[in-house]
C-alpha positions, 0 to 999 in steps of 0.5 A: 662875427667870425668863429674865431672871435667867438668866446668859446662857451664855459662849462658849468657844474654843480659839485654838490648834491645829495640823493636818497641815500643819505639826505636827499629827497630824490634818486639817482634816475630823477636826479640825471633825468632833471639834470638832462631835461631842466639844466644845462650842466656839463658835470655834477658830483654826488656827494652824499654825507659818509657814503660814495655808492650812490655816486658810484651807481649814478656815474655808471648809469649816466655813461650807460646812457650816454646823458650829457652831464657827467658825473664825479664821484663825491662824498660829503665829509664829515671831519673834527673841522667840518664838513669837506667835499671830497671829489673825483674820489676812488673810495669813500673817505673815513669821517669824524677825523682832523680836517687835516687828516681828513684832506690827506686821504681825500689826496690819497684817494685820488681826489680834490678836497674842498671845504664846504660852506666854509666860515660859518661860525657852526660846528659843521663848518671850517673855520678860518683859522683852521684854514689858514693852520692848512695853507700854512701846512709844509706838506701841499697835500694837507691843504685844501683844493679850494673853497666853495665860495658860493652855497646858496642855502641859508648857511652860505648867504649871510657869509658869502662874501666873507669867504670869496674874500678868504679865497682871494686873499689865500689864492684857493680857486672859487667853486659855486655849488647848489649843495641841493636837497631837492630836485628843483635846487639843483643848478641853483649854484654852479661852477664856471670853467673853461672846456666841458668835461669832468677832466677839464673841471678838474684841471681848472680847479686845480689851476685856478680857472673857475667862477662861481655862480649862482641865485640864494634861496629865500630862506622860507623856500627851504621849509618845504625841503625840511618837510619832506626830509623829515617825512623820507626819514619817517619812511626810511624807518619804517622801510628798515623796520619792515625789511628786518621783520620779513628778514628778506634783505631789505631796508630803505631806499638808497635810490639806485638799482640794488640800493633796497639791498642789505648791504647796499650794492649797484646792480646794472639797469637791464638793457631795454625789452630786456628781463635780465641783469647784465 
């Protein structure tokens, strides 16, 4: 076989995973560690619920790095009609608003706006008719980017075919996500796309030229995750208790450098052998 007849091999990306800073498990420094290490993912999106400044410090820690993965800045939205993934956002999206309202800021910001595990019949979850209300919309910038087709979770198994046929049947490109929790979920759901870069994602979602993949977790294999969310939520409480009691600016962890502060800020890891900031 020449190189010309090879196929050229696609990207994947995982463009929904939370930290600890909203209801992860793990931080930033564990999550590009097993990213590098555990996967073979070319970009991942942070997507925390309400909150971009996790995303934010791990984009620049992974450039700072020079780690393979790329990182998009993402945010889980809470919106009226459920929950939306906000990507390649330049600032963090105000929740609890139309779906409708909701996907125009996420277009103002700069950003692609997806319908997480959508057609679930929960209130988190977008509904079909809401959907099709959207494509319908005269305005192209109320309408969803396109649909995360594959979730692996227990939300997204028993409808997942239900919502690749929406996509079909309304021409939305497909995204794959592991929508992960927990260090071991990741790159359990992925996105297929041609190229490598985060760039490149963005122009083969917006053309239409992903795939989703990906393996459905076992439904008890999710009760360890709950545990140890309930357990991080026992520690957070009792971090934010402890800082307001010292009155030393400090709370629970947001898994990043600086993330301990109140209000939380990104502070630049030191250069190695070095004792300052930069």
């Amino acid at each position: 076989m020449t190189d010309t007849d090879a196929t050229p091999r696609l990207g994947r990306a995982d463009l929904h995973i939370h930290t600890l800073a909203s209801d992860g498990t793990a931080g930033i420094g564990a999550i590009l560690d097993h990213v590098e290490s555990e996967t073979d993912l070319d970009v991942i999106a942070i997507t925390d619920h309400e909150r971009i400044d996790a995303a934010v410090a791990a984009q620049a820690i992974a450039r700072d790095r020079g780690l393979r993965a790329e990182v998009v800045v993402g945010e889980e939205v809470t919106t009226l009609g459920g929950h939306l993934l906000a990507l390649y956002v330049d600032r963090p999206i105000r929740p609890y608003r139309s779906l409708r309202t909701t996907i125009l800021a996420v277009h103002e910001a700069g950003g692609l706006a997806i319908p997480a595990h959508p057609l679930v019949p929960y209130p988190l979850c977008a509904q079909g008719w809401v959907l099709r209300r959207l494509l319908e919309d005269p305005d192209p910038a109320a309408r969803p980017d396109a649909l995360e087709t594959f979730n692996p979770t227990s939300l997204g198994k028993p409808w997942h075919r239900r919502v690749v046929r929406f996509a079909d049947e309304h021409g939305l490109a497909h995204v794959g996500n592991s929508d992960a929790h927990a260090l071991e979920a990741i790159g359990t759901g992925w996105t297929t796309f041609p190229g490598s870069t985060a760039a490149h994602l963005r122009h083969a979602i917006e053309t239409r030229l992903t795939e989703h993949g990906g393996t459905f977790h076992e439904t008890t294999g999710q009760l360890s995750t709950f545990g140890d969310q309930l357990r991080k939520r026992g520690r957070d409480a009792r971090d934010e208790v402890a800082g307001r009691v010292r009155r030393d600016g400090t709370g629970r962890d947001h898994g990043y450098p600086g993330g301990r502060l109140r209000p939380p800020r990104y502070e630049a890891e030191a250069e190695p052998g070095s004792t300052e900031r930069r």
